[in-house]
C-alpha positions as CSV (number, residue, x, y, z in Angstrom):
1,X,128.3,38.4,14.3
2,X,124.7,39.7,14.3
3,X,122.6,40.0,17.6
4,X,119.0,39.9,18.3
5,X,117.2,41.0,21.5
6,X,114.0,40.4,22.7
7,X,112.5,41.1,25.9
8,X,108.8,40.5,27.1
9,X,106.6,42.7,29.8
10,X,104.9,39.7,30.8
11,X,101.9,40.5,32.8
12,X,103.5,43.9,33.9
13,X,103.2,47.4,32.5
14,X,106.5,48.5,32.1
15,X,109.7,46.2,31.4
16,X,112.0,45.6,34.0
17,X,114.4,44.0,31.5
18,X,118.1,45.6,30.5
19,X,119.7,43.6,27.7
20,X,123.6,44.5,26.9
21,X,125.7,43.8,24.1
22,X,129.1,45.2,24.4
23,X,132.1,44.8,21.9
24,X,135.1,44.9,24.1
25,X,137.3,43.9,20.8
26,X,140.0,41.2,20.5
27,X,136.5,38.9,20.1
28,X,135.6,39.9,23.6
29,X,132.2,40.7,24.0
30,X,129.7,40.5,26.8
31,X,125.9,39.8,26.4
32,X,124.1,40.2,29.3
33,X,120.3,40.4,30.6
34,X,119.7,41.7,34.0
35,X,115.5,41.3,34.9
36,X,114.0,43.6,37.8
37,X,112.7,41.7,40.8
38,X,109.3,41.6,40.4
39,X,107.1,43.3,43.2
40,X,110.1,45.4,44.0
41,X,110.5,49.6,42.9
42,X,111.9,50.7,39.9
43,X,113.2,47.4,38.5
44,X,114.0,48.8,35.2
45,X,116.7,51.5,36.6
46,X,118.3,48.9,39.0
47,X,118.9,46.7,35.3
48,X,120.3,49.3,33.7
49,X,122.2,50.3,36.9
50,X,123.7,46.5,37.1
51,X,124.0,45.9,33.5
52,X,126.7,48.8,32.6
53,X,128.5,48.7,36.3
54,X,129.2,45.2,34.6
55,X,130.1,46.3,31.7
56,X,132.1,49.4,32.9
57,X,133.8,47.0,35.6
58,X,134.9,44.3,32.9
59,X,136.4,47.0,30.5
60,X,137.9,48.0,33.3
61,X,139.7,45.0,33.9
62,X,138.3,44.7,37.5
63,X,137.8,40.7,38.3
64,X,134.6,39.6,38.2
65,X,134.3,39.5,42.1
66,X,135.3,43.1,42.2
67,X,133.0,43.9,39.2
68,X,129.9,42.3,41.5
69,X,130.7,44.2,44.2
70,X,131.1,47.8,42.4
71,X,127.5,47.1,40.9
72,X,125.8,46.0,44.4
73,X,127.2,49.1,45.6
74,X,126.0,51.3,42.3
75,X,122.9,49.7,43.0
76,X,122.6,50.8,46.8
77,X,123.4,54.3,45.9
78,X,120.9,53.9,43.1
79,X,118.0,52.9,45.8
80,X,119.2,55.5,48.2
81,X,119.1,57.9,45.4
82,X,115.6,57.1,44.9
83,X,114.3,57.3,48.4
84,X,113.1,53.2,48.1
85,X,113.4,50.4,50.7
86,X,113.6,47.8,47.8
87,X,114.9,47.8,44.4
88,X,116.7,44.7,43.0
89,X,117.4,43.0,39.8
């Protein structure tokens, strides 16, 4: 299978956009987009934070649930690490 990505600034100056494609064999694979919340800090680094927790947390074998809540708490670190109120994809 071939896959294409495209993401778009939009009006902004950086992207905020993470896009994922990750083989996990077996025909698994994930494809995922995570988009920073405009108006909040550093949306492209809480993407990227989100994106591979998810990825890291499904190869894992974690359940989904459990997979959400490892990457809201990557993500908390991640904003804490960064000394910012609100970052957020």
């Amino acid at each position: 299978m071939k896959v294409f990505q495209y993401s778009n600034t939009g009006n902004r100056e950086t992207n905020q956009d993470y896009v994922l494609s990750k083989d996990f064999g077996q025909g698994i694979s994930l494809y995922l987009v995570a988009d920073g919340i405009g108006g909040y800090e550093h949306g492209e680094i809480a993407s990227k934070i989100v994106a591979e927790e998810f990825a890291n947390g499904l190869a894992k074998g974690l359940s989904l649930k459990d997979t959400t809540k490892a990457a809201s708490e990557s993500l908390k670190q991640g904003k804490y690490n960064l000394g910012v109120l609100k970052m957020g994809t």
